[in-house]
C-alpha positions in Angstrom: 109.1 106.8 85.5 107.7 106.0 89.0 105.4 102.8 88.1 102.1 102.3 90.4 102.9 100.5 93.9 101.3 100.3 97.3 102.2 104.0 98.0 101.7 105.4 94.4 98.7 105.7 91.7 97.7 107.5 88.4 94.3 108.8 87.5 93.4 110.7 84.1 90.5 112.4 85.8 89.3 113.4 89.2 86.2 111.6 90.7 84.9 112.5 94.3 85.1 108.2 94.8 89.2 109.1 94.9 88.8 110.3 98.6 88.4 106.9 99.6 91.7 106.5 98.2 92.9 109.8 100.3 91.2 107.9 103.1 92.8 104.6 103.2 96.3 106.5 102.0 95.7 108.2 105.8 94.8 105.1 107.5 97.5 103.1 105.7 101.5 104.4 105.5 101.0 107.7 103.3 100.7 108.1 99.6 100.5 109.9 96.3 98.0 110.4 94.0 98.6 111.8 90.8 95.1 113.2 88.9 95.8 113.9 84.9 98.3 110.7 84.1 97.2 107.6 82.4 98.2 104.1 84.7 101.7 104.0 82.8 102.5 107.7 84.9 102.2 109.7 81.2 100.8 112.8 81.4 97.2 113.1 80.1 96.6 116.8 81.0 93.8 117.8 82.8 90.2 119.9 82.4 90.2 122.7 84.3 93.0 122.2 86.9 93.0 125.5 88.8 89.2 124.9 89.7 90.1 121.2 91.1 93.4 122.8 92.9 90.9 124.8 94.9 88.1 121.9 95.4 89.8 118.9 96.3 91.6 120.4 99.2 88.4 121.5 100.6 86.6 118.5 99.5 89.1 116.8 101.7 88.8 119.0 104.7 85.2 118.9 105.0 84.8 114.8 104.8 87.7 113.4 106.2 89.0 116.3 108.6 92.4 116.0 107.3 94.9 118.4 105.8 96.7 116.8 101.9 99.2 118.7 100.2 97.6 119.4 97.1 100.0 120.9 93.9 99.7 121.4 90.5 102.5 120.7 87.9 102.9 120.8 84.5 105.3 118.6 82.1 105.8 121.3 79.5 103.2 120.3 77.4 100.4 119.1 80.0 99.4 119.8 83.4 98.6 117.4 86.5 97.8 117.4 90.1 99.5 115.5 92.8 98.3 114.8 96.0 100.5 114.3 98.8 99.0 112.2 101.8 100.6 111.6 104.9 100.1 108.6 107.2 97.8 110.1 110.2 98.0 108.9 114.0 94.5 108.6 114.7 91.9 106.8 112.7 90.2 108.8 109.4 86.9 108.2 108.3 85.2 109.2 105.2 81.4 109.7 105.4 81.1 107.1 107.9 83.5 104.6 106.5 87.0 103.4 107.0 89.0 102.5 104.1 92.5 101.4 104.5 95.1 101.0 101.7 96.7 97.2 101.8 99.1 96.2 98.8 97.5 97.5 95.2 93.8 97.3 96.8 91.5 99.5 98.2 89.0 98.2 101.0 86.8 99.0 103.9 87.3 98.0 107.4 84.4 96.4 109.1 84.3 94.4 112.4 87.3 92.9 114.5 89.7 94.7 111.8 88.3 98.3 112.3 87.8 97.5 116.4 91.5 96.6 116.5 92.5 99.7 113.8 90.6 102.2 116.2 91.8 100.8 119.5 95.6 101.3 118.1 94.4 104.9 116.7 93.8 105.9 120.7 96.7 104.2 122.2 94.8 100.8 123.0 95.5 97.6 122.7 92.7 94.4 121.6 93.4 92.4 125.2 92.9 95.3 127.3 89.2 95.8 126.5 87.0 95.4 129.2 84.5 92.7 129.5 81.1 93.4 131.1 80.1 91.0 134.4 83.0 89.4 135.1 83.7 89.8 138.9 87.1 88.3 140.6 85.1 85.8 142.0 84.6 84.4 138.9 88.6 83.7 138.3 90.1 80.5 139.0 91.9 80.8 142.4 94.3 78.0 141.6 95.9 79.8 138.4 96.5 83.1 140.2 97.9 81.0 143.2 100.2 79.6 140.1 101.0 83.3 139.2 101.7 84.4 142.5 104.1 81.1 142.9 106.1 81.3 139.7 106.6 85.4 140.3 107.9 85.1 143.6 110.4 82.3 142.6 111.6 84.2 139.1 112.1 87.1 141.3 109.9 89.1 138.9 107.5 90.2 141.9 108.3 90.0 145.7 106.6 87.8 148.4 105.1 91.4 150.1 104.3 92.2 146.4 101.5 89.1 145.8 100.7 88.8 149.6 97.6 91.0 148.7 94.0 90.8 148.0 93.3 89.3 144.3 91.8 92.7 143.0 94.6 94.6 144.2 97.2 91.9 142.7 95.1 92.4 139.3 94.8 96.7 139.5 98.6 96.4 140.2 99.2 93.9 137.0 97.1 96.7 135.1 94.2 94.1 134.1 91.3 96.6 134.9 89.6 99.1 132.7 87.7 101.6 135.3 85.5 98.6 137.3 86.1 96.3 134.8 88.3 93.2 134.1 90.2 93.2 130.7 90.2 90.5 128.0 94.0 89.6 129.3 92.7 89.3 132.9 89.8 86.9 131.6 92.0 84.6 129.4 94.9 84.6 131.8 92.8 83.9 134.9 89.4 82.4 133.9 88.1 79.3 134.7 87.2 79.2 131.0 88.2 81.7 129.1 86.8 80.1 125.9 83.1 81.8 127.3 84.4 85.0 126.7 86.9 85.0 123.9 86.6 81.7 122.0 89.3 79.6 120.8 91.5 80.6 123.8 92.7 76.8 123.8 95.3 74.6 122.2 94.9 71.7 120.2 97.3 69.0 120.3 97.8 66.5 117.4 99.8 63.2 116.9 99.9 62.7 113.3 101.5 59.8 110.8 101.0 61.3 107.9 99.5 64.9 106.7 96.1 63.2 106.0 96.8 60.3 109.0 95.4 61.5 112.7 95.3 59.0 114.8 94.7 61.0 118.0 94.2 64.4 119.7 93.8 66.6 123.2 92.7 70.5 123.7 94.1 71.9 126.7 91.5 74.4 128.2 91.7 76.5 130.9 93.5 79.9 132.3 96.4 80.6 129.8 98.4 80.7 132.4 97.8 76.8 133.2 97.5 75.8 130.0 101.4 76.1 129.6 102.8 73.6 131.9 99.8 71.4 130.9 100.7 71.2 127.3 104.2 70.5 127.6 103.2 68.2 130.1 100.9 66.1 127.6 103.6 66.6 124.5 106.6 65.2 126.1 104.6 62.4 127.8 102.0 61.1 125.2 103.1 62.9 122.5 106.2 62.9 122.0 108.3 59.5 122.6 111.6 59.6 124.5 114.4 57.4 122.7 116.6 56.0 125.1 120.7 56.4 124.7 123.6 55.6 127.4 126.5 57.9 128.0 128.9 55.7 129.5 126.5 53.9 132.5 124.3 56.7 132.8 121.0 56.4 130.7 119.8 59.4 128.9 116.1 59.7 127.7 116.2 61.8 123.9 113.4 63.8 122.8 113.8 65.6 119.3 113.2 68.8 120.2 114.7 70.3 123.2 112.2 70.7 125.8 112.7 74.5 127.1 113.1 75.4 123.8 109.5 74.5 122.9 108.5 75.8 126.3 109.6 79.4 124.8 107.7 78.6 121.3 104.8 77.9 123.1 104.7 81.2 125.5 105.2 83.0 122.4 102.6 81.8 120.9 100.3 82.3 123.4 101.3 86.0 123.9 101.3 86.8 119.9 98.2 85.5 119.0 95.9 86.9 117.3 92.5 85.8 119.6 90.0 87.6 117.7 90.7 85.2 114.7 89.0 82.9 117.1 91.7 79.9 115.9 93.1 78.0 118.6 96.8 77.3 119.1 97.2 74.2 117.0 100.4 71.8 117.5 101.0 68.8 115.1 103.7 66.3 116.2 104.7 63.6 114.2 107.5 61.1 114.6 110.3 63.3 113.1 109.0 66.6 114.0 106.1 69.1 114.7 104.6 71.9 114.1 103.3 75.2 116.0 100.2 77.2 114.1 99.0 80.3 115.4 97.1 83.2 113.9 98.8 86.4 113.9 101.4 88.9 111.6 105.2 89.9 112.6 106.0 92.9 112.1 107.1 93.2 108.9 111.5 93.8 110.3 110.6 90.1 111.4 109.7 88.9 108.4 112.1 86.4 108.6 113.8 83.5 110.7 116.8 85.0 110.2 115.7 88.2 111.5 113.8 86.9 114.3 117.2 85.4 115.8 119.2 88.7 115.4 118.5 90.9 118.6 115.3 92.8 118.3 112.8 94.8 120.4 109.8 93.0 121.7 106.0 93.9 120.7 103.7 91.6 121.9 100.7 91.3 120.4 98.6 91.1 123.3 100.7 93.7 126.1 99.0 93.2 129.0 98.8 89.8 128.8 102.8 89.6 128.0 102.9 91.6 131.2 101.1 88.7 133.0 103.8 86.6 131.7 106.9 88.1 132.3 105.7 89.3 135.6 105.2 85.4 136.2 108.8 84.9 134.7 107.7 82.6 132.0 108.7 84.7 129.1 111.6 86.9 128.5 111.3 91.1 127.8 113.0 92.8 125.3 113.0 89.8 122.5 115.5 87.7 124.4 113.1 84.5 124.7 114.9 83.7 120.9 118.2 83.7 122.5 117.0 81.6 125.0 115.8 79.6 122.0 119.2 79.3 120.0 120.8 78.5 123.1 118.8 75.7 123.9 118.8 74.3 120.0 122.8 74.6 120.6 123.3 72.4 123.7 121.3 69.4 122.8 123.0 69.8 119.1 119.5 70.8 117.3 118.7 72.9 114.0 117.0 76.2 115.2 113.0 76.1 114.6 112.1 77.5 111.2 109.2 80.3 111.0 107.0 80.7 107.9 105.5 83.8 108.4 102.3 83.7 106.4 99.5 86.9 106.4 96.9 85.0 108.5 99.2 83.3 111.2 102.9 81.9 111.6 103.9 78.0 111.5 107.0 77.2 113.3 108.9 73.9 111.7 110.3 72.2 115.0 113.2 69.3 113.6 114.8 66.5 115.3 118.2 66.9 116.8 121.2 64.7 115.5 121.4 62.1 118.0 117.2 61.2 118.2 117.7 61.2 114.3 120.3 58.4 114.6 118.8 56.8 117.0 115.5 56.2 115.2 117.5 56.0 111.6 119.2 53.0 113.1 116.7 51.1 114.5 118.6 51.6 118.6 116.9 53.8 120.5 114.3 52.3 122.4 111.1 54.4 123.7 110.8 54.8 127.6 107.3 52.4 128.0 110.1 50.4 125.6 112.2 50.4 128.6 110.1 50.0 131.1 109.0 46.9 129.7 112.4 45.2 129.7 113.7 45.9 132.8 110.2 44.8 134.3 111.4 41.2 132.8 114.8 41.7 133.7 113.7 42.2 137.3 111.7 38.9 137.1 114.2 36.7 136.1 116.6 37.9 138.8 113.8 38.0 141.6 112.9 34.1 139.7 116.2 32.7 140.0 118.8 34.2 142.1 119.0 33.8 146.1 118.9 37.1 148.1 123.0 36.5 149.0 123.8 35.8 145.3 122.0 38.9 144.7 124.0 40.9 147.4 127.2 39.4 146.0 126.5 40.6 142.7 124.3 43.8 143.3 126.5 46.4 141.4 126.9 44.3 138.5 122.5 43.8 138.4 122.3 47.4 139.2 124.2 48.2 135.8 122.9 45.6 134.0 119.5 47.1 134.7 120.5 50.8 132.6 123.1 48.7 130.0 122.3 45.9 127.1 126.0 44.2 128.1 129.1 44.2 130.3 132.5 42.7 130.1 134.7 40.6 132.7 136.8 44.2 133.3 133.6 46.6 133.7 132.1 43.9 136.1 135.7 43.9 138.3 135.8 47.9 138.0 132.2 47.7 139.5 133.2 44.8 142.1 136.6 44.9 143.0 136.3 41.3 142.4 138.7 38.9 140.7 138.3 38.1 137.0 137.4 34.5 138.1 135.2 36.2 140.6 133.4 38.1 137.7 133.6 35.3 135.7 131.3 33.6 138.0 129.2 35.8 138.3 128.3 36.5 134.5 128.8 32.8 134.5 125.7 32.4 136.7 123.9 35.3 135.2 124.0 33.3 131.7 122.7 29.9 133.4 119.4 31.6 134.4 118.6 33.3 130.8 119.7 37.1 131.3 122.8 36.9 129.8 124.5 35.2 126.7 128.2 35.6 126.1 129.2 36.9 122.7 132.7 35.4 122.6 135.3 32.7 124.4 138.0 34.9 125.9 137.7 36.4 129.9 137.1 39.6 128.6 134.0 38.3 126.2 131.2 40.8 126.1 128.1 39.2 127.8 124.6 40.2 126.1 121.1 40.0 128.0 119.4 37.8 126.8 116.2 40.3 126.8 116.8 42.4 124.0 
């Protein structure tokens, strides 16, 4: 026995109400409804069935416009009807209403919900709307300058192909409906795009705790500036840089790799749901952050794991993805995850982790291994850390050492500058010097403050003294 699901469900009786089920059944992904079984699928038997065999086909015809397959069956003992409704490519309405099947529930579709439902019935998509009264003139010049810039040099567009005047640049990117400009023109180009769709921004975070924010930022603007500008503010305010050394070279760590987030971000902004009116929210704390923005996968990307396999791409928004990969900021065909996972792989980093909820998705964005040790061992110093210290290491040797000791000795001060120590045989590989040569050096070094040797022997470690 088949028991009631999203696609299934069991009547005793007919009631002329059950079109709206045959309505949102047409509007949904197809279904059966079976008329004459209790809700356990039992057969009740029906009152005459031969007269309802001839009048809910028509009663179907005449309100909804649609064609059911409508038979009648019988158990052996009792008869029942079964209605067989397929999914239909354009939108159905019964007596003015749209009713759409979701889960085990029944409902109506009213405002942005049945505007985006009958767009998708003709082929249409939300961002490629026209607004009203929005001339070219009102765009901002810099951000299709930016467009125009980032095309060319990702070989997207040519320079012959943008050398043209702004409406003709925007017909050719498909961002006109008849005279007008489309919602993706108007958010990818407008001065402020909030005017026309709101919450067309992102909000920026830095938080301690769940409950403890101690500051934020929006970034408003043309989409298509509001990119570089976020990543921009996250990697400089946001997010601190730990500083490690491999070998003399010194290496600023952030936790998350930067053009990974970079393709987060433009997927966010491509996906989102705008109507919701939410803007793109990102929460950083000191171990990790978070991307929020409202929207659904489909539902064969339910997962992370699915999302990383190699899949189609369906933006959300299409013209406005066009904008973007035109611009060469986002990948076709699904490939910006790979770009993703390749990323996470070379800076040693656990691949983002989706939770794909019904009103939006929250990407988890964790720490790679080395910032992790780093900042579990108490080592890793922040950049304005850095900055500080070598500011005081530059005073003491401006201070205290003559301009020919300072020649004598200038590759030794140039990697004591990047390093906490050095050794008598790092300072002759630097010099070519003698060990007693070196020796001096260091020795000299110690006598003004900015070193302290660690041990007794010529190759003792030396320490600066401004750690």
């Amino acid at each position: 026995m088949i028991v009631e699901n999203q696609n299934i469900e069991y009547k005793e009786s007919w009631h002329d109400e059950y079109l709206e089920w045959i309505c949102g059944y047409a509007n949904a992904n197809g279904g059966t409804l079976f008329i004459g079984k209790d809700n356990n699928g039992i057969t009740k038997g029906l009152h005459k069935s031969h007269e309802l065999l001839k009048n809910i086909p028509d009663k179907i015809t005449h309100t909804m416009g649609i064609i059911a397959d409508v038979n009648l069956h019988n158990d052996g003992q009792n008869e029942y009807i079964e209605i067989i409704v397929e999914k239909y490519p354009s939108l159905v309405s019964y007596r003015g209403r749209y009713h759409y099947r979701s889960g085990s529930t029944m409902r109506t579709m009213t405002g942005v919900e049945l505007e985006k439902a009958l767009l998708k019935s003709h082929g249409r998509s939300w961002d490629g709307v026209p607004i009203p009264r929005v001339a070219v003139d009102d765009l901002q010049q810099s951000s299709i300058e930016l467009f125009k810039e980032k095309a060319v040099d990702s070989d997207r567009l040519t320079t012959a192909d943008v050398d043209v005047e702004n409406r003709v640049l925007l017909d050719n990117l498909h961002l006109y409906d008849d005279n007008n400009l489309t919602r993706a023109a108007v958010m990818a180009f407008h001065k402020v795009p909030d005017k026309w769709v709101f919450g067309s921004h992102i909000k920026i975070g830095y938080f301690v705790t769940d409950s403890d924010l101690r500051y934020m930022d929006e970034i408003h603007g043309p989409l298509i500036e509001q990119v570089d500008k976020t990543i921009d503010l996250v990697y400089t305010k946001y997010m601190k840089a730990l500083i490690d050394y491999e070998g003399i070279q010194r290496i600023e760590k952030y936790m998350f790799p930067r053009e990974a987030f970079r393709e987060i971000l433009t997927n966010a902004i491509v996906h989102k749901d705008y109507s919701s009116n939410n803007p793109i929210q990102i929460s950083v704390y000191e171990d990790k952050l978070y991307i929020y923005n409202s929207g659904t996968m489909p539902p064969e990307l339910s997962t992370t794991e699915k999302l990383f396999e190699k899949h189609s791409s369906k933006p959300h928004n299409p013209k406005l993805a066009n904008v973007f990969f035109k611009s060469g900021m986002i990948e076709a065909w699904g490939r910006g995850f790979e770009k993703i996972r390749d990323a996470c792989e070379k800076h040693n980093t656990e691949l983002p982790e989706y939770d794909i909820m019904s009103d939006g998705v929250m990407v988890l964005c964790k720490p790679n291994a080395k910032y992790m040790e780093l900042l579990d061992n108490g080592n890793g110093r922040t950049v304005r850390e850095s900055e500080r210290i070598v500011s005081e290491y530059e005073r003491i040797v401006n201070e205290y050492l003559t301009e020919r000791e300072k020649n004598s000795m200038v590759a030794i001060l140039e990697y004591l500058r990047d390093n906490n120590s050095i050794d008598n045989r790092t300072g002759r590989e630097l010099t070519g010097k003698s060990s007693a040569t070196v020796r001096r050096y260091l020795t000299k070094l110690c006598e003004i403050g900015l070193l302290r040797p660690s041990g007794t022997t010529i190759d003792a470690i030396y320490i600066k003294m401004s750690e």
